[in-house]
N, C-alpha and C positions, 0 to 999 in steps of 0.2 A: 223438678216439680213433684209432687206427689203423684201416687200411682194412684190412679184410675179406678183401677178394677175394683174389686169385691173381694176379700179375703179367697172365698171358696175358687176364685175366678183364677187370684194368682200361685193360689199355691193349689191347681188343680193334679190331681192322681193319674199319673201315667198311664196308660193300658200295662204296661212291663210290672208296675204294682200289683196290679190287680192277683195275682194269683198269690200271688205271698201276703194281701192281705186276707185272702181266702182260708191259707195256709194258718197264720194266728186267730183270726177270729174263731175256727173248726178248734184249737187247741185253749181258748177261751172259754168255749161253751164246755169240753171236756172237765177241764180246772173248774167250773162253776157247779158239776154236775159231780165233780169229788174223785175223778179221776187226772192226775199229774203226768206232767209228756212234758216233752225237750222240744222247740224249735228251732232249728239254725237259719239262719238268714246269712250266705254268702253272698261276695260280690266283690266288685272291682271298686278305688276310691271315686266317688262321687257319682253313684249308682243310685242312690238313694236310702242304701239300710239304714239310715239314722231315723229318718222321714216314714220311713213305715211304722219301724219299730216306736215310735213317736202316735203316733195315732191308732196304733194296737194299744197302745195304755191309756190314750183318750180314752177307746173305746172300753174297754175294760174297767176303766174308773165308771165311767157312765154307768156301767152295769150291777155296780155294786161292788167288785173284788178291789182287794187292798193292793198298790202296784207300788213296789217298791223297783226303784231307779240306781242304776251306777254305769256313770262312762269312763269308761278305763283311759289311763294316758300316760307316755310313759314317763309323765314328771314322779310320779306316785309308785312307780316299782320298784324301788328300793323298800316300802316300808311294808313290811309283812301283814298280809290280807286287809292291804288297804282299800282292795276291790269292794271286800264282803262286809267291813264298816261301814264302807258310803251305802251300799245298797241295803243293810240291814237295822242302820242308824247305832246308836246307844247301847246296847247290849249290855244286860246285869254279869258283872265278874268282868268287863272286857277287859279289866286291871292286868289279866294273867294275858291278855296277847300283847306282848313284847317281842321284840329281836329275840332278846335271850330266852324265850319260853318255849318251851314243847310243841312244836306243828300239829302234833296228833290230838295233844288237850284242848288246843286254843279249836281248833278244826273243829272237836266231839262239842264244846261249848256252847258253836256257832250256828252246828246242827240243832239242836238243844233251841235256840232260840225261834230259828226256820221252824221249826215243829210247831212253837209257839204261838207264834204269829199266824200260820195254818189252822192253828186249832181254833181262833178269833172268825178267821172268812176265808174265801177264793184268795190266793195269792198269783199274781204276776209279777215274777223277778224279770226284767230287763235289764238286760247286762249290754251295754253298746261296746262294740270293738276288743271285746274278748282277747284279742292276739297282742295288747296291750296289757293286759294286768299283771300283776306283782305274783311272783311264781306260789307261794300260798294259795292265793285267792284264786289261781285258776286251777290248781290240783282239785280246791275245793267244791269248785263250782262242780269239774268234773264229776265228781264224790256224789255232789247233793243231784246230778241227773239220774245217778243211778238211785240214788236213796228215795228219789218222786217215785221213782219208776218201781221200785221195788214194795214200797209199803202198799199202798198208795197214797197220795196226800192230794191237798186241792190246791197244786199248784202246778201253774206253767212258767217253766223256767225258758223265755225265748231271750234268746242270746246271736249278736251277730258278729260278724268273722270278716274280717280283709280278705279277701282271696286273688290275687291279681299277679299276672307274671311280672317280678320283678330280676335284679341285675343280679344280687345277692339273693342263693337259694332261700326260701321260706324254710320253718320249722317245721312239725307236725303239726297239722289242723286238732281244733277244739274235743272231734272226736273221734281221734284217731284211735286212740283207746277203750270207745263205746260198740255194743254190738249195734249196727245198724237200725235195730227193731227199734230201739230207743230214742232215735232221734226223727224227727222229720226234719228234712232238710232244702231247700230252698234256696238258687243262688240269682240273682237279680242281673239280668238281661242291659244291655247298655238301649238307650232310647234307640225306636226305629228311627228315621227319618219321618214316617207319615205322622209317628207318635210326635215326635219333635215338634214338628210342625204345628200340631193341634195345640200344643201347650203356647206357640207364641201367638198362634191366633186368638185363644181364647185372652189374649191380651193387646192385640193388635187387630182385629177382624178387618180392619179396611187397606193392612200394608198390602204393597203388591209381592207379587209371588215372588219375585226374585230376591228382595228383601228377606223375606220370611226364609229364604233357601240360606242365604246367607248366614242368619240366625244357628239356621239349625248347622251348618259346616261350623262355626266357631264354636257353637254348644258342646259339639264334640262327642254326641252319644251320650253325656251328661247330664243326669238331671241338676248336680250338683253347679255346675257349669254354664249352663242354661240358663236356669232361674238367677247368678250371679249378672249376668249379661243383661237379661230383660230390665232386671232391679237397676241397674247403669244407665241402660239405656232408655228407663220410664222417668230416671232423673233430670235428663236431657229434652227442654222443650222442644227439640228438631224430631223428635221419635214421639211426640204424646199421640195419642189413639185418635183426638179429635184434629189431630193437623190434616186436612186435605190433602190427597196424593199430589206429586211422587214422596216418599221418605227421600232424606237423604242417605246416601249410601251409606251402608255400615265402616266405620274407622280400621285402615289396618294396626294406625299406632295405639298401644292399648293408651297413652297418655290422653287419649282421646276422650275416655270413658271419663265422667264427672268422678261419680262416690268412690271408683276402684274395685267395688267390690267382686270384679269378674277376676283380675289381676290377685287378689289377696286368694281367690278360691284357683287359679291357676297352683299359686306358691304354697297351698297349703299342700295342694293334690300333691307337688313334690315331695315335700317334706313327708308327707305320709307315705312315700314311696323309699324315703330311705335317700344313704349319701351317693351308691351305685347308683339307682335308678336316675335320680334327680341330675347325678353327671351326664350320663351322656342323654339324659332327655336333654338339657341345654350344648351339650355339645352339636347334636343334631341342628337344633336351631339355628346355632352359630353357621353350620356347612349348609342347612339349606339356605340363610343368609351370602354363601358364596354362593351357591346354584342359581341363583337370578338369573335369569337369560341367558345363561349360560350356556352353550352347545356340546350337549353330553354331560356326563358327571364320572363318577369315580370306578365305572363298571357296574355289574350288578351287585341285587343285593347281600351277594355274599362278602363281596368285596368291599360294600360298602358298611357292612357290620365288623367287619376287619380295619376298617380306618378308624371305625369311629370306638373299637378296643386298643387299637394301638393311641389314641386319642384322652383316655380318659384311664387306660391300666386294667379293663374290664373285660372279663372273659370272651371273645369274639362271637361261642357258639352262644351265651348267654344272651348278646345282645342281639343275635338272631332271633332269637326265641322273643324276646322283647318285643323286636319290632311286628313281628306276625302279631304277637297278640295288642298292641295297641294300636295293629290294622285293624286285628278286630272286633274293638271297643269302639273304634271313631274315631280316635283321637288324629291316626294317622289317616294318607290315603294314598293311593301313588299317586304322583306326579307324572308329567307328559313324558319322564324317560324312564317310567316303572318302578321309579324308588319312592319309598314312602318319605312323607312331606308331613305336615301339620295339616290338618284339617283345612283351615284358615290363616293366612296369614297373622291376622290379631289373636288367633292363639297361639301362634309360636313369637310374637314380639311376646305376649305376656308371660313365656316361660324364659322369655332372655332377659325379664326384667330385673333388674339386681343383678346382672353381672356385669362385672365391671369392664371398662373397655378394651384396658389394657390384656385381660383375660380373652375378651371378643379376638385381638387383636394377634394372641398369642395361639389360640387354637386355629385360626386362619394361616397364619405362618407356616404351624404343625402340619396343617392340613396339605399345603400347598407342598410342603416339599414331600409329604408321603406320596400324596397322589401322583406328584412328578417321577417317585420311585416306583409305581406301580404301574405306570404307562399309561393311566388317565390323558385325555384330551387337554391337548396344552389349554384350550379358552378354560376348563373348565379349573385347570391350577392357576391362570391366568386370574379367575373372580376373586379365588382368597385370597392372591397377593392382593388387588385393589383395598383390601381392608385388613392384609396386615402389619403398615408399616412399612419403613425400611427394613430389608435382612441383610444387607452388607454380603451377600453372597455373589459368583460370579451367575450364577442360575438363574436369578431373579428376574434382572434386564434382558437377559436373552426370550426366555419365556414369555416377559410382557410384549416383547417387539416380534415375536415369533405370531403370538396373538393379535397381534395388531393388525398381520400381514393378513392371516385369517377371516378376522372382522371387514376386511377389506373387499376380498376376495368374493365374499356374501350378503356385499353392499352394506355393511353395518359401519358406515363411518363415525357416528357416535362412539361405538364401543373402541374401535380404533385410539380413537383421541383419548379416550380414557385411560385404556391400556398404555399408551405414550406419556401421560402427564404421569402416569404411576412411575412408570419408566423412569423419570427423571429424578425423583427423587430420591434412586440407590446412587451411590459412588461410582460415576463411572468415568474413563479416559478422555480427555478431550476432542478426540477422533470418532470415540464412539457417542457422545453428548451430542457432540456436533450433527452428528448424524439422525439422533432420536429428535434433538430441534428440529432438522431442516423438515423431518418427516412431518413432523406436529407443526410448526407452523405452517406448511403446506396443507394438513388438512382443517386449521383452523381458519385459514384465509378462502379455503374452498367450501365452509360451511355456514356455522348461524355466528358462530365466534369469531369473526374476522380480525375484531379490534388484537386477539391476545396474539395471531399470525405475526404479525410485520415485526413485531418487539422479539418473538422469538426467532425469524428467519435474521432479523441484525444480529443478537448474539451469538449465532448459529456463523454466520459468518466471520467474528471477532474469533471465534478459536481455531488453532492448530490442527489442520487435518489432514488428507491426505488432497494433492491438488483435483483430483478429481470431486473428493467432498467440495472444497470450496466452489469450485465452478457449479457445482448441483444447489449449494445454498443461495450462491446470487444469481441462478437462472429462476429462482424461487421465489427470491427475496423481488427481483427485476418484475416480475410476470406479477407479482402480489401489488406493488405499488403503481405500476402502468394499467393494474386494474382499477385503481381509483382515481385513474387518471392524472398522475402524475410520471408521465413518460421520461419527462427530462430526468428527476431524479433515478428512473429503472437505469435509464443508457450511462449514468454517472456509474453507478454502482458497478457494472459492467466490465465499465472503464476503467476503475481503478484495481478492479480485479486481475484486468487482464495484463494490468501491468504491474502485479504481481508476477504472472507466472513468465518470467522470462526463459526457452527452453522446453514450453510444452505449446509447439505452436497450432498441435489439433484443438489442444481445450483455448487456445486466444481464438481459433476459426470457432470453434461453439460458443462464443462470448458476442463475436462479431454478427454471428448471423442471429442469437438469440436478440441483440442490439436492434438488429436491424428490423425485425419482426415485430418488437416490442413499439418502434419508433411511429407502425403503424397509428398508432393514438394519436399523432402529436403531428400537424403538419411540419412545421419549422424543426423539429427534431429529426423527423424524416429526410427532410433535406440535406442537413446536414449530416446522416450517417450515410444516406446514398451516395453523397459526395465523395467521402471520405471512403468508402467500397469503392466505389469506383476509380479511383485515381490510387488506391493499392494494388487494384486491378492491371490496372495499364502500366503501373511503375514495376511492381513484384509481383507477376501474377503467380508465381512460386508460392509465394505466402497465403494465396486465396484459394480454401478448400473447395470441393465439390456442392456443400452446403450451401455455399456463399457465391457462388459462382449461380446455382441454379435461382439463389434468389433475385440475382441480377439478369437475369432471364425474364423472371416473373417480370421485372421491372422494366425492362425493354419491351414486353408482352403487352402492358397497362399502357406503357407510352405509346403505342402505334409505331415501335421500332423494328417491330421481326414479325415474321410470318408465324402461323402456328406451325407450319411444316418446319420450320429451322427453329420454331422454338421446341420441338418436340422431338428432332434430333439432338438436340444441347442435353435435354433434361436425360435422356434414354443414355447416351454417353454418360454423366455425370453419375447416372446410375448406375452405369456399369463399375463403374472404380472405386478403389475400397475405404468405406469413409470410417469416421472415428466413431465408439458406441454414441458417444455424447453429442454428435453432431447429424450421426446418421437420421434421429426423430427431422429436423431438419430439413433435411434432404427430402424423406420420404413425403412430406406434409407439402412444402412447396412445390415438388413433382405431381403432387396428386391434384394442386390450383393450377398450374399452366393444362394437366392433362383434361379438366374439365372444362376448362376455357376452351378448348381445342378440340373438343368435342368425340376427346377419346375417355367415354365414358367409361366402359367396363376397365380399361388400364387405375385411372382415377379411382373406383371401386378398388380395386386390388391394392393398390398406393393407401390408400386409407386405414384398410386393416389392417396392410405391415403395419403403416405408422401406428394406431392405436391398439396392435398389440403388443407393443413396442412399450408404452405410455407403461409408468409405473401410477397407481393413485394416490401410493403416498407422498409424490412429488409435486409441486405445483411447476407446470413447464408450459411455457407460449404457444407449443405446438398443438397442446391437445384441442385446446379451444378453435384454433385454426383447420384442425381436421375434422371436429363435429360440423364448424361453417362449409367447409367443403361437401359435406357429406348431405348437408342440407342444400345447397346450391348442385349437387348431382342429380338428387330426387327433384326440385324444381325445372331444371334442363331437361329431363325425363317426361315431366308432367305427372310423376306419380306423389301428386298435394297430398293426398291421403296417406303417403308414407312421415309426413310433419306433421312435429307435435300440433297437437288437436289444441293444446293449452301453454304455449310455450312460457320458460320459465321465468319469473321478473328476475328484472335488473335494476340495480341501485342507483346505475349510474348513468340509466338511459336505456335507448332503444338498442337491441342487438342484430346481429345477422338473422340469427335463427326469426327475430321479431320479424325481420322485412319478408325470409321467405315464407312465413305463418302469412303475411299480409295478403303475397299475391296468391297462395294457397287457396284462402279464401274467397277473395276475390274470384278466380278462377273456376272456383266452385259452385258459386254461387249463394255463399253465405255471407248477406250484405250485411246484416245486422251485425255479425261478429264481425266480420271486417270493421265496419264504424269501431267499433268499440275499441279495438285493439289501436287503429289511428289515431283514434284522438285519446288512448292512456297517456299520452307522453305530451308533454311541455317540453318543446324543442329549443325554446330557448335553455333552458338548463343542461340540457346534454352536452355531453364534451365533443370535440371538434374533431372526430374521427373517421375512418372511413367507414363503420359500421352507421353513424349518421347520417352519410351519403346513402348509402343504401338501403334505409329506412325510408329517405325523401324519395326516392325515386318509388319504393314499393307505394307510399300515400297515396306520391300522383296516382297511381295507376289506381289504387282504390275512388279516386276522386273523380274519375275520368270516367271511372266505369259506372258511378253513382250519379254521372250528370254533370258536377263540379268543372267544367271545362278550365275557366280562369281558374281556380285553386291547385289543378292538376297542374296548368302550365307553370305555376307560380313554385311548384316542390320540384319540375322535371329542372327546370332554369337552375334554381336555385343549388340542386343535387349537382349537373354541369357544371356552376360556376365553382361549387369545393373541388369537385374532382381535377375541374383545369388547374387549379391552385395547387394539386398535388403529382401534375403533369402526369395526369390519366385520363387519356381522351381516348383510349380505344374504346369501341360500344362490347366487346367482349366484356366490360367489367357491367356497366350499366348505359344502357342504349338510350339516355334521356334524350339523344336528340332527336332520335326518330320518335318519339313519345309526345316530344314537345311539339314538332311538327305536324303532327296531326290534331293538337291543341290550334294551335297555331291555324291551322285551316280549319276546325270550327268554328275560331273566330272571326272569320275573314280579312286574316292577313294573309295570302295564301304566296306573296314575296318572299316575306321571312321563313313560312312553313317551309318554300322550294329550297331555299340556303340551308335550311338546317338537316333535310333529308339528301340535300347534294355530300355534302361536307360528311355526315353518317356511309353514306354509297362509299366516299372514298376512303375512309379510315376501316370501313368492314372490308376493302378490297382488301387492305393489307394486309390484315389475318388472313385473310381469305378462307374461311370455314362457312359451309353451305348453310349454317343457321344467320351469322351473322351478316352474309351477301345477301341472303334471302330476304331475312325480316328486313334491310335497309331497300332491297329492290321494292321488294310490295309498300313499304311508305312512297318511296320516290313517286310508285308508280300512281298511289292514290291520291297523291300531292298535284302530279302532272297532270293526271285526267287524259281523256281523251283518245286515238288510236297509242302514242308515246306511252300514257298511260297504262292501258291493256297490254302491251306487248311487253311492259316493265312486271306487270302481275305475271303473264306468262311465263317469262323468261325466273323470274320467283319459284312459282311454281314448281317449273322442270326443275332446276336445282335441285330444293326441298324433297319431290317426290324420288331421286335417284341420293339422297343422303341416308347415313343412317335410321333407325326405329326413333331414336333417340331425341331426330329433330320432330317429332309429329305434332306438335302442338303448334310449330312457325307452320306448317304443312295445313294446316287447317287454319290461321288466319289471313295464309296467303291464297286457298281455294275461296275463304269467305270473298277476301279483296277482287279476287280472279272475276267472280260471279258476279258482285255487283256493278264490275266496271261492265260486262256483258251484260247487265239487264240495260244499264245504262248508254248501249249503245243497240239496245234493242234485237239483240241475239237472244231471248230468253230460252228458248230449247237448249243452249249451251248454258247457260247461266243456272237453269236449274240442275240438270246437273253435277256442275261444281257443287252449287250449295249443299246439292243432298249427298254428297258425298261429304263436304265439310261437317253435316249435322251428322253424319252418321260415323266421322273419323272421332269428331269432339263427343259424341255420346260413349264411344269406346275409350277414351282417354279420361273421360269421367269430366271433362271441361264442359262446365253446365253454362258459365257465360257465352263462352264461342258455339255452343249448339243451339243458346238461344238466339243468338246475333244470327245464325244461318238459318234459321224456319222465321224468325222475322223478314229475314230478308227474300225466302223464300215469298211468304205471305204476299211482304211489298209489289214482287214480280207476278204474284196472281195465281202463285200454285199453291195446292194445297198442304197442309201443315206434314213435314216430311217424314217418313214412316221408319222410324231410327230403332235400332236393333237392342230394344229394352230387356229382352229375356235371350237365356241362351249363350253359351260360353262364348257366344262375339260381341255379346253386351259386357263381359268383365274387362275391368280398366286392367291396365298392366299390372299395377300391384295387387289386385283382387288374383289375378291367374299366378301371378308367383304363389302368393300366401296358397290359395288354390292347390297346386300342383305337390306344395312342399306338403301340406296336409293329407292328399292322396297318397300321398308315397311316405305314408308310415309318422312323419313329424309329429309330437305335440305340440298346442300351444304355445307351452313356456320354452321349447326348441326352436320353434320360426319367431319367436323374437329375439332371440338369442341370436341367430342366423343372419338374422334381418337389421338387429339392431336396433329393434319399436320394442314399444311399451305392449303389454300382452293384450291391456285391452283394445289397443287398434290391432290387431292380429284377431279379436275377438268380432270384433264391429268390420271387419274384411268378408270375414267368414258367413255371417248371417245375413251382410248385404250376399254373398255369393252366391247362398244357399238361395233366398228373393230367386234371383235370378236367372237359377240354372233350374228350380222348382224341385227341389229336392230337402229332404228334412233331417237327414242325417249324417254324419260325417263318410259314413261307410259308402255312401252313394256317392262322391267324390269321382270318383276315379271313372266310375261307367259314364258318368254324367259329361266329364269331358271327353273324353274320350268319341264323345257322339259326333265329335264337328272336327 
């Protein structure tokens, strides 16, 4: 669209003008009063000298003086005092200036004319770009400053000069040869910023600030620049003056801009800068185009004017010198790692433009292996390979996977996969291909790109590697397609592998137990590889590793087949014996589910971390996800909800573990409304038929039960019981539906069925025998039975619970809740209260807001008043508020105790400030006295 403004509006006068037009007009009025003087006008390209000197002959025409014009260029230097014809026009005799003619005659001639025209009126000779004209014509000019100056004449001869650091030293200046008195001189200031600014407002007045900032970083200190940009961007109806805020944000790609004309005043600036300068001004470009996100760069900036001389053939100290001074023009700035950058990104696309790619392509190559020579950060040789191409070098593939591991390391799994797909496109062995596959499809099945994972972990498997490779591809490939639910085809894949490897029979046990793990998805799959373990077991148990042995543990553990004491001497033996690297994740990972089932919590803690610092992430392996489940089923056993994600992550394929124990978190918490919500995300008819579904249904019931829902609860607890029976796992260590359901079950007044189902719970929790499990099934029985059987079933709960570990206090408070009610109910209320206020005040310490509200209701029920529970004060912090607590006193940061802990920083964050509540304290410093108090 047309621009807006007002001529005077857009092409308004800098402040940085102002004194240089001060400087002509002062040598104007002189010339007008018959006194002649020299003005130079220095500066950098696109400072504006054209633009001054342009409206000094305005002004000067205005006022009556003759203003003769010449802009030098250097098409016209070959023909002798082409300068002083264009500015002097037609000249009588000019016959005799020729090549072949006398300089000294054609010179005295020319003066002869200058005289001339003097003697007529005021003269103003404007001479633009001086440093340009034809070597006559500037000896001349020289000549004629001293000849104003010497007679007098009424002329001002203002002349302007390039003056800017470039690659290639400069000549001598215009008046290198004049005594100073002679000249007045003037060199023009690149825009301020606040200057900057004014000049886009006086064209934009209602953008917002940030816009207009933006402006002024791609202007680049340029007027010449600037005003290119604004003319672009007033063509563009998304930037007109009457658009209503916000603007859209300014374009990094210059293709963005309509007319170009920011892009042609970029390439001209080059081109006036010469073939050195304009080199490595795009070379730079190209290497900050590797600098993206890059972690570090090439060293500082001495080193990095060394790369980019060894780069382009340019002097190194030259191109130092360079970069200072078009730091301090604008054009450059530093960047976050101290090296100068382009102002703006759309001004460095617009100095890349017109080079061609294969150029882009080749100076990134360049680049990558200098800086590889120079000891630069592998990510940061790592960027230019991504944009140089294949190099057919042994260097290339190792630095991109070297960087991968990096990217990794720093949670940048984007950059990883990037670095990996680059990876593949050099020449490399089928052993090492193989290996760059299983990495990259591992982490493209564990990211946003899942579809390109499974295509690469199969051809990943199809090549020749080392047996270890291959078992690492199809424990990949395996875990990748039983995550979308397709288990039968993971255990085939398994299967044929394994019978491949005849001879290595630790990698057929990592095949087996990854099998077996995997098979959890899949009922009928399951069946059939427990079978098939188990009857290797009993025939060869030679053949069955430690790994595969403890998961047949796990599996007699689920069945109500061993105790947790002999299943926890199995697992501790199996641990002790030396397993294979590829099998040990394994081992560690099913140790750590029998240890938490068994309610050896801190062992199960320590089993985790081996396992998961064990876990590679460029790997995709069954275990990891198995040990995050564990690790989330530790902290629910705990009671510390607050240590689970606050948002847990979706799933494509349905509900997950992590989902169920978010569920009862909440629940337990007392956040009914995110509970609802999280319950009803999911359509369970569409979910796959796994054990992570069972354990969603059972977490529902509980949210249903606690919401009122009695029939819907018993209808998820049933339903959760009937898969699990189907998958011959009736111990209540996995999921205790039936004591759940039984108290369903007696809300509704069946209280037959509720007694069979809390009888039948009593004797599969004897089996385990673990004081949470006998507990929690005694306190149903007991509340099922009623009556003195009843109370003495609460009692005997009780005692248990209160002589077990920290770890059971959550069953410890719904069996004082149970304790208490059956005593109100049989009219002991001095004891009844109590229990409860001990229940309210166990559950206020555990942060369990439902069981604290259930014990001062029930308190209320009994007639006492509302229970006076320990809200402030370090016996008010839950367990994981005093860990986070304690780790913070004693020196921790933040981003250390999640590290430590394993959470996200901001639940470390929201620990802290609940603590602080608390303990009445406002600073971190005061940690330490504050516990310390109690």
């Amino acid at each position: 669209m047309p621009d807006p403004q007002p001529e005077q509006l857009r092409r308004a006068r800098p402040a940085e003008h102002r004194e240089a037009a001060a400087l002509l007009a002062a040598g104007i009025a002189r010339a007008r009063s018959g006194t002649g003087g020299l003005v130079l006008l220095r500066g950098a390209t696109g400072t504006g000298r054209t633009s001054v000197l342009e409206a000094a002959a305005e002004a000067a025409a205005a006022q009556g003086m003759r203003v003769l014009r010449a802009r030098c260029s250097q098409g016209w230097a070959a023909a002798p005092f082409a300068a002083v014809l264009q500015l002097l026009g037609p000249v009588p005799g000019s016959g005799q200036t020729d090549p072949a003619g006398d300089e000294h005659e054609q010179a005295v001639l020319l003066r002869h004319a200058l005289r001339s025209y003097a003697g007529e009126s005021p003269l103003l000779l404007a001479v633009d770009d001086v440093h340009l004209a034809d070597g006559p014509s500037y000896r001349w000019l020289v000549e004629a400053a001293r000849h104003v100056d010497r007679l007098p004449l009424p002329i001002l001869l203002a002349v302007t000069e390039r003056s800017q650091y470039d690659i290639d030293p400069p000549s001598p200046g215009f008046t290198h040869t004049l005594s100073p008195a002679l000249v007045d001189t003037h060199t023009l200031s690149p825009l301020t910023p606040d200057s900057a600014a004014g000049l886009v407002r006086a064209q934009h007045p209602k953008a917002p600030t940030a816009w207009v900032e933006s402006c002024v970083r791609a202007g680049a200190g340029s007027p010449l620049l600037l005003r290119a940009l604004l003319d672009d961007l007033n063509a563009s109806a998304g930037y007109a003056t009457d658009v209503p805020l916000p603007y859209p944000d300014l374009p990094e790609a210059s293709a963005a801009l309509y007319q170009g004309s920011y892009v042609a005043a970029v390439q001209w600036w080059l081109d006036s800068a010469g073939n050195g300068t304009a080199e490595v001004a795009r070379a730079l470009a190209v290497l900050e185009e590797g600098r993206e996100r890059a972690a570090g760069g090439a060293g500082g900036g001495e080193a990095q004017a060394g790369l980019l001389g060894e780069l382009t053939g340019a002097d190194p100290a030259r191109v130092a010198g360079w970069l200072t001074a078009m730091t301090g023009l604008g054009l450059l700035r530093p960047g976050p790692d101290g090296l100068p950058r382009y102002a703006h990104p759309l001004l460095r696309d617009a100095v890349l433009t017109g080079v061609p790619a294969a150029r882009r392509r080749a100076v990134h190559r360049t680049a990558a292996e200098a800086m590889l020579h120079r000891g630069a950060p592998t990510a940061a040789v790592a960027r230019h390979l991504l944009r140089s191409g294949p190099v057919g070098a042994d260097w290339a593939p190792a630095v991109l996977r070297d960087a991968a591991s990096l990217a990794l390391r720093d949670g940048r799994s984007d950059d990883a996969v990037a670095f990996l797909r680059r990876a593949l496109e050099e020449p490399l062995p089928d052993d090492h291909r193989q290996r760059v596959l299983t990495e990259l499809g591992s982490l493209e099945c564990a990211g946003r790109d899942s579809s390109a994972g499974i295509p690469r972990l199969t051809e990943a498997l199809g090549l020749h590697g080392t047996p270890q490779d291959r078992v690492r591809a199809a424990v990949a490939l395996g875990t990748a397609l039983a995550g979308r639910g397709r288990a039968r085809a993971a255990v085939e894949v398994l299967r044929t592998v394994d019978g491949q490897l005849t001879g290595h029979p630790d990698l057929g046990g990592a095949l087996e137990t990854a099998s077996a793990l995997l098979s959890d998805q899949d009922q009928t799959v399951r069946s059939d590889v427990y079978r098939r373990l188990s009857e290797t077991a009993e025939r060869s148990p030679e053949l069955v590793g430690p790994a595969t042995r403890a998961l047949l543990v796990r599996y007699a553990a689920s069945a109500a087949l061993t105790s947790a004491g002999d299943a926890m001497r199995q697992v501790r033996a199996l641990l002790a014996e030396p397993a294979h690297p590829l099998t040990e994740p394994f081992l560690l990972g099913t140790s750590a589910a029998v240890a938490q089932w068994a309610d050896e919590l801190d062992e199960a803690d320590r089993l985790v971390d081996r396992g998961l610092a064990g876990q590679r992430p460029d790997l995709l392996h069954p275990m990891h996800a198995a040990l995050l489940n564990t690790r989330a089923d530790i902290a629910a056993a705990r009671g510390e909800y607050t240590l689970l994600p606050a948002e847990p992550p979706t799933h494509a394929h349905g509900p997950s573990n992590v989902h169920a124990t978010t569920l009862i978190a909440l629940v337990e918490t007392g956040r009914t409304a995110e509970a609802r919500r999280l319950a009803d995300g999911f359509d369970l008819r569409e979910a796959p038929d796994n054990w992570e579904l069972n354990r969603f249904l059972y977490a529902r019931g509980a949210q249903r039960a606690a919401a009122g829902d009695t029939a819907g609860a018993l209808h998820d607890f049933l339903e959760c019981g009937r898969r699990q029976s189907a998958r011959e796992v009736v111990s209540p260590v996995v999921t205790p539906w039936r004591s759940a359901a039984a108290e369903c079950r007696l809300a509704l007044g069946s209280p037959q069925e509720a007694l069979a189902l809390a009888e039948e719970e009593l004797r599969l929790a004897r089996v385990w025998g673990t004081p949470r499990t006998v507990g929690r099934a005694l306190r149903v029985l007991g509340t099922v039975t009623g009556g003195r059987r009843g109370l003495r079933l609460a009692e005997e709960a009780v005692a248990l619970l209160a002589d077990a570990p920290a770890a059971t206090e959550g069953e410890l408070v719904a069996a004082l809740l149970a304790q208490g009610r059956q005593l109100t109910a049989a009219g002991e209320r001095v004891r009844a209260r109590a229990c409860l206020r001990t229940a309210a005040e166990r559950a206020e310490r555990l942060g369990a807001v439902r069981l604290r509200t259930l014990a001062e209701e029930a308190l209320r029920e009994g007639g006492a008043r509302r229970a006076a529970t320990a809200r402030t004060g370090s016996g008010a912090l839950t367990g994981s508020e005093l860990r986070i607590a304690r780790l913070a006193a004693g020196g921790r940061t933040n981003a250390e105790i999640a590290g430590l802990l394993h959470l996200a920083r901001r639940t470390v964050e929201t620990h802290l400030t609940s603590t602080y509540k608390k303990l009445g304290i406002r600073r971190r410093g005061e940690l330490g006295q504050a516990l310390s108090k109690d």
